[in-house]
Each structure stands twice: as C-alpha cells, then as structure tokens.
Legacy VTK file of the C-alpha trace (Angstrom):
# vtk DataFile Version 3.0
C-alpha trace
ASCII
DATASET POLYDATA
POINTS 268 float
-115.473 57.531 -16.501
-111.981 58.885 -14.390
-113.087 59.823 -11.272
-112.085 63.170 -9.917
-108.789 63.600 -8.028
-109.979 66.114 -5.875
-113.124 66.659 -4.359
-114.639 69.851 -6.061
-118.369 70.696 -6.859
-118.804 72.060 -10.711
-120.950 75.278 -10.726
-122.649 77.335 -13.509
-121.081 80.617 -12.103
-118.153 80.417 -10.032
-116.588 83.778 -7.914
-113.543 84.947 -6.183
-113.999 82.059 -3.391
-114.322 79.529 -5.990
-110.845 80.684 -7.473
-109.149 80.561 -4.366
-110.610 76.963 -4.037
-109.237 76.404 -7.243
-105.923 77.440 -6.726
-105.220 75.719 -3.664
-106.647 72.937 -5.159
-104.585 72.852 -7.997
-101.106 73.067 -5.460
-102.455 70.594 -3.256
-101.050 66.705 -2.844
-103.400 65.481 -6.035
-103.842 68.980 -8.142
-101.691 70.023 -11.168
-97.428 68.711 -11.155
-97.199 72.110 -12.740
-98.748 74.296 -10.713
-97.847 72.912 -7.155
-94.311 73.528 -7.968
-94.301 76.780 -9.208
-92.701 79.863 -6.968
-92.797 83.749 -6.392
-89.592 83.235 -8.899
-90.718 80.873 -11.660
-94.193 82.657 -12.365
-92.538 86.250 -11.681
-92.525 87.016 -15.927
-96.288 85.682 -16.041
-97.536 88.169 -13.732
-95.486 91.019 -15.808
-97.264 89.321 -19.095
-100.415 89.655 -17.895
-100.327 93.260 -16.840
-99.147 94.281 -19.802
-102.075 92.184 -21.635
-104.713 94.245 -19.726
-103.440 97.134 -20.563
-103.622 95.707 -24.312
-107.293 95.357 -23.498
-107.408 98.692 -22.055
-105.708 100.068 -25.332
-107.550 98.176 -27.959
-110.989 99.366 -26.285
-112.404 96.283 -25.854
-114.109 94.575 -23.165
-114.231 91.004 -23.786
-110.469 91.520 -24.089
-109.940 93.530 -20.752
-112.384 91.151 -18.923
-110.731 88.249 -19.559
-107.088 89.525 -19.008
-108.351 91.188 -15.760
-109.422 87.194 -14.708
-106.011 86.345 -15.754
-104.144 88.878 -13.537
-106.413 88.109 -10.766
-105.110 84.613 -10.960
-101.841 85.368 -10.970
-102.432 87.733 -7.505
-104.326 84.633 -5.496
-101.860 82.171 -6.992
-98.632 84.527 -4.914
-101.521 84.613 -2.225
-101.848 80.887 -2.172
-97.958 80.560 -2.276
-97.733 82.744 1.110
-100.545 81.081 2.471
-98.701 77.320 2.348
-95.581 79.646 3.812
-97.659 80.663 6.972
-96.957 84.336 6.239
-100.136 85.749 4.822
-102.939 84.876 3.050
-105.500 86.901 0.161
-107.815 88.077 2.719
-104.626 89.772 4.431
-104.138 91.181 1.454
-107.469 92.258 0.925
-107.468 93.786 3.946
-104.393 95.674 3.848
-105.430 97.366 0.477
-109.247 98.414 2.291
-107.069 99.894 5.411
-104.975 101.378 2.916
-107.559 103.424 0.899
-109.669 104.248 4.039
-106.289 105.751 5.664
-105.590 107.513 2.433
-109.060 108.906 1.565
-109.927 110.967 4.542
-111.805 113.278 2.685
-114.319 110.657 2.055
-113.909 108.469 5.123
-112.959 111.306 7.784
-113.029 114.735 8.261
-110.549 116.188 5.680
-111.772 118.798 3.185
-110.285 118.256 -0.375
-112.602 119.900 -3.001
-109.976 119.445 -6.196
-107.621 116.697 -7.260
-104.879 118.554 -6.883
-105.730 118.555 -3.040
-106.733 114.721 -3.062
-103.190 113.839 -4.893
-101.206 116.436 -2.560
-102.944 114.464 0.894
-102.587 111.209 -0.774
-98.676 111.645 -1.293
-98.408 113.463 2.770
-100.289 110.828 4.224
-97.822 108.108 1.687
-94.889 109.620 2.889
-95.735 109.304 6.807
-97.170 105.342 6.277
-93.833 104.929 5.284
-92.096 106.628 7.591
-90.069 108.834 4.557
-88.741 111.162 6.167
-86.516 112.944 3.439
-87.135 113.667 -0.415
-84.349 111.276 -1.444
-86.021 108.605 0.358
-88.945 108.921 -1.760
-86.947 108.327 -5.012
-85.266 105.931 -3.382
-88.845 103.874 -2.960
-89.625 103.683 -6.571
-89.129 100.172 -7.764
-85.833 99.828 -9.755
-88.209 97.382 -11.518
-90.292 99.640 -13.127
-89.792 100.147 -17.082
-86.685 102.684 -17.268
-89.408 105.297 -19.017
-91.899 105.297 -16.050
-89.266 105.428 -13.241
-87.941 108.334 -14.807
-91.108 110.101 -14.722
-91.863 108.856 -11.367
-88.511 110.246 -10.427
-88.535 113.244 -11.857
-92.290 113.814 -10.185
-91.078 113.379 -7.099
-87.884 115.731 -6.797
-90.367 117.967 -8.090
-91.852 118.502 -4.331
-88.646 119.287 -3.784
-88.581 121.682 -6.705
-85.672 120.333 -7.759
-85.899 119.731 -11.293
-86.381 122.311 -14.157
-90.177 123.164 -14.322
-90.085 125.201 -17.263
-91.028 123.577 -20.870
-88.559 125.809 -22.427
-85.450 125.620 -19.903
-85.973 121.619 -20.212
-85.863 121.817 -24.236
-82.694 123.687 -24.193
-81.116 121.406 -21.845
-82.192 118.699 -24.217
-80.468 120.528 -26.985
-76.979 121.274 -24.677
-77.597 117.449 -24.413
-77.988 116.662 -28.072
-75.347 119.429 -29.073
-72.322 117.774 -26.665
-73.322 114.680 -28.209
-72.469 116.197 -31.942
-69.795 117.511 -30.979
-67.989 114.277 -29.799
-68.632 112.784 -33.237
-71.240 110.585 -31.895
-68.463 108.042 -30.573
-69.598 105.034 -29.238
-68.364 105.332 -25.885
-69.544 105.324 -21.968
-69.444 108.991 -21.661
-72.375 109.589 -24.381
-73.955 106.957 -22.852
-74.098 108.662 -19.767
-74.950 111.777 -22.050
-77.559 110.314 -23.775
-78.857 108.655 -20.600
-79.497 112.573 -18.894
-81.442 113.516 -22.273
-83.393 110.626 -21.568
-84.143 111.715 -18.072
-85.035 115.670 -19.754
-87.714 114.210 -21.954
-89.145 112.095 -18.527
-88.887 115.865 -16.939
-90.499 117.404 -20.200
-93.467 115.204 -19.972
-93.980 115.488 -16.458
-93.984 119.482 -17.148
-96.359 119.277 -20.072
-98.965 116.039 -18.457
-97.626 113.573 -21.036
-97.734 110.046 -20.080
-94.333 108.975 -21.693
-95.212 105.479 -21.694
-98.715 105.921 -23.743
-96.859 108.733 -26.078
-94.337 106.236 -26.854
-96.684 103.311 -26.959
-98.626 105.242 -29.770
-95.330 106.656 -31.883
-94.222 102.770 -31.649
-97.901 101.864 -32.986
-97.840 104.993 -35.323
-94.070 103.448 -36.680
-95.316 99.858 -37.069
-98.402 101.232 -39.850
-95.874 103.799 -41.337
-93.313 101.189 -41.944
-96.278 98.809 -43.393
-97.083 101.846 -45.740
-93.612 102.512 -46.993
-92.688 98.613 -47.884
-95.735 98.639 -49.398
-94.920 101.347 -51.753
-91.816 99.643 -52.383
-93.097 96.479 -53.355
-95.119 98.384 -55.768
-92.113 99.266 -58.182
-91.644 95.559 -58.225
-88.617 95.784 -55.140
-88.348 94.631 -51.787
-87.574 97.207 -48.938
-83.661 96.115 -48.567
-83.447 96.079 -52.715
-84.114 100.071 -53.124
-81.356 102.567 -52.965
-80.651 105.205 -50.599
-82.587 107.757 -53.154
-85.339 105.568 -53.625
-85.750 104.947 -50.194
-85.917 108.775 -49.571
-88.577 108.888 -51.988
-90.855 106.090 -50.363
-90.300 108.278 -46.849
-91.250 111.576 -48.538
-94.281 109.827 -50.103
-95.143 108.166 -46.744
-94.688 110.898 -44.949
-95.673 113.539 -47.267
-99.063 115.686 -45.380
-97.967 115.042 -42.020
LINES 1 269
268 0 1 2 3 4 5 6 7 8 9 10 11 12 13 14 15 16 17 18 19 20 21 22 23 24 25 26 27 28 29 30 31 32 33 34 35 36 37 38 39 40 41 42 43 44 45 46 47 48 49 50 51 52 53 54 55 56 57 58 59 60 61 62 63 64 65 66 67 68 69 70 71 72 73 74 75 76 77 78 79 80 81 82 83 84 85 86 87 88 89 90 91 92 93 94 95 96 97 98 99 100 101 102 103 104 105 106 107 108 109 110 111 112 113 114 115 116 117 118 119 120 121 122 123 124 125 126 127 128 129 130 131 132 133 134 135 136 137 138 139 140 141 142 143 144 145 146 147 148 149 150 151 152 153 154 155 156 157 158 159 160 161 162 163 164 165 166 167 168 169 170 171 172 173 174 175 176 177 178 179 180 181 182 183 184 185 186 187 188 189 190 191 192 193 194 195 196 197 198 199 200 201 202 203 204 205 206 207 208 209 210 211 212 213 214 215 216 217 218 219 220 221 222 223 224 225 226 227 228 229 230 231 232 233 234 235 236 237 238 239 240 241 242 243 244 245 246 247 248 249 250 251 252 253 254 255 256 257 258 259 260 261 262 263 264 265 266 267
C-alpha cells in the first residue's frame, strides 16, 4: 500500500472548503508537478474552455452536463484564487466578499431604500450605480471598460448598448437596415476587392447588425450560435442527398449542387 503524500481525510461528500483544501494541496511542496507550476498565463485558455462548456450544458438542456461543467469552472476560479493566495495579494474569501459587497451595493431596491418596480428600473440603477463604483465619469469611458477580450460579436453589442445612453447610435430597425445596405452596396460597387478599405467596410456592417440586434433584443451570440447549429444539420442533409446519386459532395457540378440546395432548402 503507497502511503499518502499529503495528509488529507477522504469524505463521502466533499464542499467548497474541501476544494480549496484540494487545490492548495495539490500546489503545495508534495501535491501534483503539474499543477503547482501552473500560472494566471498557462491555465488562461482552460478557464475560457470551460465557460464555454457550461454554456454547452446550458444549451443542450441538460443538467448532469451543466452540473458538472459548473464544478469545473469553479475549479478553475479557486485554482486563480489559490495562485493569489501563495502571491499574498488576495485570497477566495476576498473574492467572495467583494462579489456579496458588490450585489448588496448594486441591489438597493432589495437591500436599501430604493424603489424599482420594473427591470427596466433595476437595469437603469444597476448601470448608475456601475458607472459611479468606477468612477466613469464620461460615456467613452464606459466603452472604453469593455474587455477587448470579449468575442468581437458580444463587444460589439456591448458597445453599441452603451453609446446608446448616449443616444448615439441609430435606434431605428429600419434606419440601421439601410445603413447595412449603403454598407453592402459600397462594397458591390468596389468589385468586392480584397483590400483594407472593405475590410474596414465590412467591419462597420458588422458593427450595424451588433446595433440591429441590440434594437430588436437579439442576443447575436445565441442567433449565431443557432444559424451555425442550423448550418452544421443543413450541410449533413445536403451531402446526404448527394451521396444518394452515388457522388460525393466535391464530385457534383455546380447545377447539381444547386439542385441538392433547392431540395434542402426547399419549404423553408
């Protein structure tokens, strides 16, 4: 029998202290090569991963899914805990605590004397009392605070949601769709060159459809998620039709490929 390295007591049911336990376990003198070496840096991507695998869980509806992704994010926020914690800065229960001070400062409706009977009123206090934690003081500061990290689709929307206060961008459905076809028409008209000014060109139509969404409550990111999804099954659909006249996809002609899409497509 190997006797343990560390000195830890096996439960039946283990909870957020336990992980913690684990963790700095795991990054202490005798725990993992692996994981006492690791940095804000080096597991950076896995926390990314793991976000975007709960929201997998969140998508596919399923809770054994979403439970054990959440575990696996929650890991990855005590392990940049842990990290702090060996750096003297701050540890999970500052963190903990700065998110409860947060949300009591924030909800004053519920933990003061505020009156906010609607949403809109909750989201329009939320973003005031944002603003002044931060000490924003103009518009353009506010844009300037979303993360540069976020997928180019959200920060758009997050971008465009903000000038808004400032009623800066187009909030009309129909002015934003023609300035998506001005967009789409200057792009015609220089031949569709490859070049850096219809990038720029086709970068501002990007930005109109982040504006568009925000004006009709779409949540880009989902829409697209779901058209990507939607393109995946239709693709499936239309090589299978092709392999049933006895030819792979890249084997059909352009006609014959225009027949599989008007087949696939046909109802829609």
């Amino acid at each position: 029998m190997v006797k343990n390295m560390v000195d830890f007591d096996f439960k039946d049911r283990y909870d957020i202290n336990d992980l913690r336990h684990i963790i700095e376990l795991l990054r202490s003198e005798n725990g993992c090569p692996w994981d006492k070496v690791q940095t804000h840096e080096s597991i950076r991507t896995d926390l990314i991963e793991e976000t975007y695998e709960v929201c997998e869980g969140i998508d596919q509806n399923s809770p054994e899914m979403l439970r054990e992704e959440l575990g696996d994010l929650l890991l990855q926020i005590v392990f940049h805990a842990q990290i702090e914690r060996e750096n003297g800065n701050f540890n999970f229960d500052d963190v903990c605590n700065d998110i409860c001070q947060k949300l009591v400062y924030r909800h004053p409706h519920v933990f003061g004397e505020i009156k906010a009977d609607d949403t809109d009123t909750v989201l329009k206090n939320w973003d005031a009392l944002k603003k002044e934690s931060k000490h924003q003081e103009t518009y353009t500061e506010t844009l300037e605070s979303v993360p540069k990290t976020f997928p180019a689709l959200l920060r758009g929307e997050k971008l465009c949601k903000r000038a808004s206060r400032a009623g800066f961008p187009i909030n009309d459905a129909g002015e934003c769709a023609d300035a998506i076809r001005s967009g789409l028409d200057r792009l015609e008209e220089s031949g569709f060159e490859v070049n850096s000014q219809n990038q720029q060109t086709l970068g501002n139509l990007l930005l109109d459809f982040c504006n568009l969404d925000r004006i009709l409550k779409v949540d880009g990111e989902k829409a697209l998620t779901y058209a990507s999804n939607q393109f995946i099954i239709d693709f499936s659909h239309a090589e299978k039709t092709a392999s049933e006249s006895g030819k792979k996809f890249d084997e059909l002609t352009p006609d014959e490929i225009e027949a599989v899409k008007k087949k696939v497509f046909s109802g829609r």
